[in-house]
C-alpha positions in Angstrom: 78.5 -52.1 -20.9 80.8 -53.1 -23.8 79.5 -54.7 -26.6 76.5 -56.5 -27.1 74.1 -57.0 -24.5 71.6 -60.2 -24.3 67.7 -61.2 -23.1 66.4 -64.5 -22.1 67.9 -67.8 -23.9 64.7 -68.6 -24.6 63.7 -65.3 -26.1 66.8 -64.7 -27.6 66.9 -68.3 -29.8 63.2 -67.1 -30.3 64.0 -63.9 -31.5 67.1 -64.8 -33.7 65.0 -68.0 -35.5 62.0 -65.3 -36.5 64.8 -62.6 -37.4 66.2 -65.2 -39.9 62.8 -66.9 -41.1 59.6 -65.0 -39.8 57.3 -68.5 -40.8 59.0 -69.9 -37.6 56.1 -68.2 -35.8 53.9 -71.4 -37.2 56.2 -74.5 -36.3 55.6 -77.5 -34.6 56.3 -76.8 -31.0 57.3 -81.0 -31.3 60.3 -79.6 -33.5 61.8 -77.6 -31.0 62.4 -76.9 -27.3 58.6 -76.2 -26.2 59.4 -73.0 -24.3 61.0 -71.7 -27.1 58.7 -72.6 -29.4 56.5 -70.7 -27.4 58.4 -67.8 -27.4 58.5 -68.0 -31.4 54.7 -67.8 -31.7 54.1 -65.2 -28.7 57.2 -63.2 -30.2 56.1 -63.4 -33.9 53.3 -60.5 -34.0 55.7 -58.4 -32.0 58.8 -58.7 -34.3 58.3 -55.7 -36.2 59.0 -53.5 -33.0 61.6 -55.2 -31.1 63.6 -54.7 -35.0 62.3 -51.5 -35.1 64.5 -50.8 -32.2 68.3 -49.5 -33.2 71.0 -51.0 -32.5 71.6 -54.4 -30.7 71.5 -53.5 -27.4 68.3 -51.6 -28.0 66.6 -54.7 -29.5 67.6 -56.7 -26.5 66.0 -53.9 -24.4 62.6 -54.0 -26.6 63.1 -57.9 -26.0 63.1 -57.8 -22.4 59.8 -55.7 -22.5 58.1 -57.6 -25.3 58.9 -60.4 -23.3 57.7 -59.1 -20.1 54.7 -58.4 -21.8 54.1 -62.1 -23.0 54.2 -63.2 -19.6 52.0 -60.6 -18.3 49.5 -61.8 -20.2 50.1 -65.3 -19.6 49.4 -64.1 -15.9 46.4 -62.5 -16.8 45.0 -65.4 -18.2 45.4 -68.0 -15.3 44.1 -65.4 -13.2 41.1 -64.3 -15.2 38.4 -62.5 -14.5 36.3 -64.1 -12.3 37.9 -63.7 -8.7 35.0 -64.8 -6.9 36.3 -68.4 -7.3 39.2 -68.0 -5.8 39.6 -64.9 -4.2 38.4 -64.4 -0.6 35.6 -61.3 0.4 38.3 -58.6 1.3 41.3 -60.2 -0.2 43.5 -58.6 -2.5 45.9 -59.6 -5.1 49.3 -57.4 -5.6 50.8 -57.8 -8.8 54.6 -56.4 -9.2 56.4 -57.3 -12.7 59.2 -56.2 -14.4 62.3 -57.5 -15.6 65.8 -59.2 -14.1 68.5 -57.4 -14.8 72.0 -59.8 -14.5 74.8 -57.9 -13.5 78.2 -58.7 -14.1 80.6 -59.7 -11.3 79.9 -59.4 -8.2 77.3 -56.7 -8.0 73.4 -56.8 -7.2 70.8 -58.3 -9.7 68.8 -55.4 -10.3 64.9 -55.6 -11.2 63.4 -53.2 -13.6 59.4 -53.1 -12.1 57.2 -52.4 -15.5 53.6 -52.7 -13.5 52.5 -52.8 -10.1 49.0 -53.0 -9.7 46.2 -54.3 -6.4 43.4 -56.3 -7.6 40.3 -56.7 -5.7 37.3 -59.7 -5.8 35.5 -57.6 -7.9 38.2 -57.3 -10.4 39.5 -54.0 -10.5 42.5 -53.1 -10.6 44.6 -50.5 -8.9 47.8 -49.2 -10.6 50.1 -48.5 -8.4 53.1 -48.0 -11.0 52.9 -44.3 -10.8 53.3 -43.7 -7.5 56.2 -46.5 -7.6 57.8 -44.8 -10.0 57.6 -41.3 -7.8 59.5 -43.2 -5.2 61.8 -44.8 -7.9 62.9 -41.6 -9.7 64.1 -40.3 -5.6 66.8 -43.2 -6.0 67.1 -43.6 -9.4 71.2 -44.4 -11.6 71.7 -41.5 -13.1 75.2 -42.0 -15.1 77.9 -40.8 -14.4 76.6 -40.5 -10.8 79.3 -41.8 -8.3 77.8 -43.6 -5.7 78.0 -42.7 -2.1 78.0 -45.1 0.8 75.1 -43.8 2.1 73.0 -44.0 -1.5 74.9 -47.0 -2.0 73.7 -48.3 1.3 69.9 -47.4 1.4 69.7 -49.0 -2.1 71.2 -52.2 -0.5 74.2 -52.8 -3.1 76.7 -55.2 -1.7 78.8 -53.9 -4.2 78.5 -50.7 -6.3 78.1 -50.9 -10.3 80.7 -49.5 -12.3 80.9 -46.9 -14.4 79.8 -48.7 -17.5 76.8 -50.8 -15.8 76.0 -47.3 -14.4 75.5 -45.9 -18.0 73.4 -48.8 -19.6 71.4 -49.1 -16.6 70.2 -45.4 -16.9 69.8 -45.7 -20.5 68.2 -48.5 -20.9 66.5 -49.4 -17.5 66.9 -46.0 -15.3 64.2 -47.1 -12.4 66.3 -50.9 -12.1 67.4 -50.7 -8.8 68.4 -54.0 -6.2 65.4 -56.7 -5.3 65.9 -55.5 -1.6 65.0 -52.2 -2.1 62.3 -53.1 -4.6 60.7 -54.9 -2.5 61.0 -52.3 0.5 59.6 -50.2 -2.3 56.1 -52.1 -2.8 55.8 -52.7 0.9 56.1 -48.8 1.4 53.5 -48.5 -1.3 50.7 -50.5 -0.4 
């Protein structure tokens, strides 16, 4: 991709107000747009790495995952840890995060999975990722890989990335592949 590269609004007007004044971590969520806000304080203790990152692009890929991370444990939260309460005798509860990738143009939106874990009643959790990313890896961009129709076709592209979204997706995010085949992925899995 040429030039910069960008996260979530939200994140991103989170990130650049704690870049310019790290205090912003503290304000009144009344002073602001409250998702934002929100992003400012669950951002703040994470600042140092997502700078620590270098270059722009990079930050905006340390972003994405410090981002994913805040809602993961947002998730984590509402869920708890008592499943009894909500959670039937044998049910299960499958957990697949990661982050949306927006292409340009007419390709595919491609999702970068980050965890995939099964959760029972009693709690415990299954990761799954590994095994995920063993299947991944078998289809994963690997730039300057030309696509075929038939890799182009089992990975359910309408239209094939170019050579530029090619490179960034296997620097930055080299497991991002289509939603289809994502979630043909965690079906497979399970």
């Amino acid at each position: 991709m040429k030039g910069k590269s960008s996260a979530c609004g939200s994140a991103i007007g989170a990130f650049n107000a704690l870049k310019n004044n790290p205090l912003m971590a503290n304000a009144s969520p009344a002073a602001f747009d409250y998702q934002q806000s929100y992003m400012m304080e669950a951002l703040g203790p994470r600042m140092e790495t997502i700078q620590a990152a270098e270059g722009d692009n990079k930050q905006m890929e340390e972003l994405a995952r410090e981002t994913f991370n805040v809602v993961k444990q947002v998730l984590y939260d509402i869920i708890g840890t008592d499943h009894s309460k909500w959670m039937k005798k044998k049910g299960k509860l499958m957990l697949l995060g990661g982050i949306m990738l927006n292409m340009d143009g007419e390709g595919n939106d491609m999702f970068a999975p980050q965890s995939f874990t099964v959760m029972g009643k009693d709690g415990k959790e299954k990761d799954l990722m590994k095994s995920f990313k063993r299947k991944a890896k078998k289809l994963r961009i690997r730039a300057p890989q030309k696509l075929n129709s038939k890799l182009a076709k089992k990975n359910a592209w309408k239209t094939k990335p170019n050579k530029e979204q090619l490179a960034a997706l296997a620097k930055h995010f080299p497991t991002a592949l289509p939603g289809a085949t994502i979630e043909k992925m965690a079906y497979k899995t399970l």
